[in-house]
N, C-alpha and C positions, 0 to 999 in steps of 0.2 A: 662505574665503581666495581662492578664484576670482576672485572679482568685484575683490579688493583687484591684485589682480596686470592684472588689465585694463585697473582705472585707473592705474596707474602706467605701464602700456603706452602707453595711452593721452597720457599727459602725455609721459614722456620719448620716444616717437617724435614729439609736436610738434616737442619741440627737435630732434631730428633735421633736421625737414621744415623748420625753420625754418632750422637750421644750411644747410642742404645749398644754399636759395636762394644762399646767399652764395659756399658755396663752391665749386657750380659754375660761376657766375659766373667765383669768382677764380681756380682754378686754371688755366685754359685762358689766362688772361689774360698779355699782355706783359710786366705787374710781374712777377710769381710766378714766367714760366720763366723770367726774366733772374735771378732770385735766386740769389747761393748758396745750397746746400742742402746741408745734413748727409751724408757719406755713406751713413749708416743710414737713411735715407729709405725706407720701404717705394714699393711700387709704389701706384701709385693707389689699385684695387681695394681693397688691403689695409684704407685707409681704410672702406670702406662695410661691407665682412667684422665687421672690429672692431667699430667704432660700432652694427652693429647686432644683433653677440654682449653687447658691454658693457651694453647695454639692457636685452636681454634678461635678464640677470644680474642690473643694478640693479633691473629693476621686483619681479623675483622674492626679490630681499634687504629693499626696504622692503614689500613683501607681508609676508612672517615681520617685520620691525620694527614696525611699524605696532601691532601687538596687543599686544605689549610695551613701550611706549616707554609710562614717566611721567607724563612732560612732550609732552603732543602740539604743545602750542603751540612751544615749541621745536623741534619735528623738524620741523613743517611752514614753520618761519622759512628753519633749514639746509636745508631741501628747495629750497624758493623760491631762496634764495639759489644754494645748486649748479646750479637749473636757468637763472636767469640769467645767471651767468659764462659755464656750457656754451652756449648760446644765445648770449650777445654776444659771448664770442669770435672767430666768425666774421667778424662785421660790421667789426669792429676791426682785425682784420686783413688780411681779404682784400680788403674793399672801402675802407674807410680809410687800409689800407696801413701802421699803427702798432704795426711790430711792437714796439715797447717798453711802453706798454697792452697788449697780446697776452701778453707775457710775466707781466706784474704781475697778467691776469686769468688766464691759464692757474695759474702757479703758485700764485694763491689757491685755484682748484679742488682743484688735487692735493693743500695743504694741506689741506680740507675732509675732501675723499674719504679721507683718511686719519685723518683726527680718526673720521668715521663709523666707519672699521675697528678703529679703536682704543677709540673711546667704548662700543661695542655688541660688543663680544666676549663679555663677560661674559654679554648675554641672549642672543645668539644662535650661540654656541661655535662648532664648525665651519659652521653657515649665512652666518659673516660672509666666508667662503671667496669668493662670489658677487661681493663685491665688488668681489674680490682683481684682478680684470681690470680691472675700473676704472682702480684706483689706479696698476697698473703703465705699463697703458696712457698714463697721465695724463704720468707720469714722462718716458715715449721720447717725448708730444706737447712735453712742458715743453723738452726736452733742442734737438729739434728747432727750435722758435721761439728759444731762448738763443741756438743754432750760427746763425741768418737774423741777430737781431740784431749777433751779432758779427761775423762774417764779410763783413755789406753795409751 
């Protein structure tokens, strides 16, 4: 199981590293602090905290998926796919500035990540806990881009 948890370490801190080109780029940037922004906005930091608890948690929830999942080809389609949104996200928003795709990609995510919580409970009973930060997470990121669109 080791080695499965590493690559998935592996994988989802690309997106990370991928995400983070963009986003420090755009946070610092003119568009972004001109924006309205949600009350509930965490501080910065809190970003990097998450993102790289929630990692930690996904890589170690498709480690235990991985050995039970059926259908592999499926999982590794829904993998790809989560890990694309998660990764273009970024680009979408911060550097193209669109926060209405941001939205339609974000909220496909959290749709996703919650299909996963929901489809895999059965194999992996309270292990699907792990993801549970994901999903919430996904939710307060969904809520966040909604309040920029509407607000600016």
């Amino acid at each position: 199981m080791n080695y499965r948890i590493i690559i998935f370490l592996l994988i989802n801190f690309l997106a990370l590293a991928i995400g983070s080109f963009f986003t420090s780029k755009g946070v610092p940037s003119i568009w972004y602090e001109e924006l309205s922004k949600a009350p509930w906005t965490p501080p910065g930091w809190v970003f990097g905290f998450a993102w790289t608890s929630i990692m930690i948690c996904f890589s170690i929830y498709m480690s235990y998926l991985w050995p039970t999942s059926k259908n592999k080809a499926l999982l590794v389609t829904l993998f790809l796919i989560q890990w694309i949104l998660n990764t273009g996200w970024n680009p979408v928003f911060f550097q193209f500035h669109n926060v209405a795709a941001g939205l339609v990609i974000i909220s496909a995510l959290t749709i996703l990540i919650g299909y996963f919580f929901y489809a895999n409970w059965t194999q992996l009973k309270l292990k699907s806990l792990l993801i549970a930060p994901y999903f919430v997470w996904l939710i307060i990121a969904t809520s966040l881009n909604a309040f920029v669109l509407i607000k600016n």
